[in-house]
C-alpha positions, 0 to 999 in steps of 0.5 A: 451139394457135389461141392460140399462133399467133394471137399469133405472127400478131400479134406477126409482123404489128406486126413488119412494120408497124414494119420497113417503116414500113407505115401503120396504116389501116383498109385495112392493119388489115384486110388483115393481119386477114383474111389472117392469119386465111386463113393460120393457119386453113390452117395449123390444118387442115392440120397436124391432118391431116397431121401430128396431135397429141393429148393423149389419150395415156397409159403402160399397162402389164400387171397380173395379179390375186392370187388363190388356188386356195383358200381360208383365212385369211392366216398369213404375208406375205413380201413387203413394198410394191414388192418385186421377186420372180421367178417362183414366189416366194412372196407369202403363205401361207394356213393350211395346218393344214385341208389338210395334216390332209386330205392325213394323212387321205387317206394313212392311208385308202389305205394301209389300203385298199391292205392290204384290195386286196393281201389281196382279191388274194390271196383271188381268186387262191385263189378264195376271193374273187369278182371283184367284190370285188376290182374293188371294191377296186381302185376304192376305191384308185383313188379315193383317189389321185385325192383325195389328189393334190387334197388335195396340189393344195391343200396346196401351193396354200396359199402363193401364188406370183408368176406372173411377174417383177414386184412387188405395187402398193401392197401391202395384204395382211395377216396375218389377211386372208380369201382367198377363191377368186373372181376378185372377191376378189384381193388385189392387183395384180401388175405385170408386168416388161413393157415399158410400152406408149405409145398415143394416141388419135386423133382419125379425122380425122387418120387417113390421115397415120398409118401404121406406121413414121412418126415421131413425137415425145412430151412429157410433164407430168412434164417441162416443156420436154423433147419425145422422139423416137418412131415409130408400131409399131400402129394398133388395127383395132378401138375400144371404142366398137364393142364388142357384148357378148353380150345380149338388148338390140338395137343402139341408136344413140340414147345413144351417141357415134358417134366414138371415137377411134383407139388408136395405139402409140408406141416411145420411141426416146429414152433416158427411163429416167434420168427418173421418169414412173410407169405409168398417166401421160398425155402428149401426141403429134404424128405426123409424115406425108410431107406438106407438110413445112414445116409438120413444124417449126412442129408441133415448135415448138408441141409444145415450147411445149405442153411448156413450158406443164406447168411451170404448176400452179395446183392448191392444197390446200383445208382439207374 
């Protein structure tokens, strides 16, 4: 930005000099020198605070992890990469032959053990049979149908289903695949059909011109030359840099940055959805305050020529 305006400075300055015929002296030089320098150095501070920009801004959007309540090897995959299910669809399915036999095996034990109940029932009730025994029984039974009710549990946990609307990231799940049951060991990302969320990271600084309602405007590196309208919807109370976990180690300051930047949600009110900017992108965003307005337009300006400036690319592909 100090570049940009510093040759606008200058270009305004040979301007006036050759429109009004003012003669180049060191006194003149000088003069248009340090008072330029005074104007775009207020100009520079005044608009970081009152109506700040960032390029510490990026798309986030909510995942859930794939994973399995047990565990098996992969016999079937439904899904293709990026395809779009509903919630309870299925995603792939685990060998389901070791938990099916336990649930066949549990049924026959309890329908054995319900035969032995029914006739300890009826030895009670003849007193030839004591009160213990059909206790006995009836805790047998009672345990069996707890353990067939996890073996079913199980069973029908063999096909793994989507927790919600939304479709596998970069699907690499593969018939043959070792599911596992820890949370480590998911097998991919599943995007949510949420809406994305738009935060930038500000600078404290700047911190007092922000506030929830205010507008503000965005740009993008995807699309060179085109600057969005938004508004601020939430100031995070709490930045990472602060966070204590739970350890034995004291709070030291010693090996750690003391300034964190603020996180600030942003709303797109402008219509992007007929442009491909994937989630996870960066962008750059300036929030305008209610003070010193005149400075509001010259923010907009350089926000469009910052825009501009994404259509340079020199990154190239080098041979390893």
């Amino acid at each position: 930005m100090d570049l940009i305006l510093t040759l606008g400075y200058i270009a305004f300055a040979m301007g006036v000099f050759k429109v009004f015929k003012i003669p180049v002296t060191s006194m003149t030089v000088t003069t248009a020198a340090l008072g330029g320098g005074f104007m775009m150095g207020w100009m520079y501070i005044a608009m970081a605070y009152y109506h700040p920009y960032t390029h510490s801004a990026k798309i986030y959007f909510e995942t859930s992890m794939i994973a399995n309540n047990v565990r098996g090897k992969i016999t079937k995959v439904y899904i293709e990469d990026e395809t779009h299910m509903k919630k309870g669809d299925p995603i792939y399915e685990i060998d389901p032959k070791p938990y099916l036999s336990s649930v066949k095996d549990l049924k026959s034990q309890l329908k054995l053990a319900n035969i032995r109940l029914s006739q300890q029932q009826k030895l009670y009730k003849r007193k030839a049979g004591t009160l213990y025994e059909l206790e006995k029984r009836e805790q047998i039974v009672a345990s069996l149908k707890a353990k067939l009710l996890e073996a079913e549990f199980n069973l029908e946990n063999t096909v793994v289903r989507a927790p919600a609307n939304g479709h596998v990231a970069q699907n690499r799940i593969m018939v043959g695949t070792m599911a596992g049951v820890a949370k480590m060991a998911s097998l991919g990302a599943f995007i949510l059909d949420e809406k994305p969320m738009y935060i930038a990271a500000f600078r404290p600084n700047g911190l007092a011109s922000i506030h929830v309602g205010a507008d503000a405007e965005v740009n993008f590196p995807a699309l060179p030359g085109k600057v969005f309208k938004a508004k601020v919807v939430k100031i995070f109370s709490e930045v990472a840099e602060g966070q204590m976990l739970p350890s034995y180690n004291m709070v030291s300051l010693t090996n750690h940055s003391m300034q964190g930047r603020v996180p600030v949600q942003l709303e797109i009110i402008d219509d992007i959805s007929m442009y491909n900017i994937p989630k996870g992108s960066t962008f750059g965003a300036a929030v305008f305050s209610d003070n010193l307005h005149m400075l509001i337009e010259l923010r907009k300006i350089l926000l469009r020529l910052f825009s501009w400036k994404n259509i340079i690319n020199f990154e190239h592909g080098a041979a390893n």
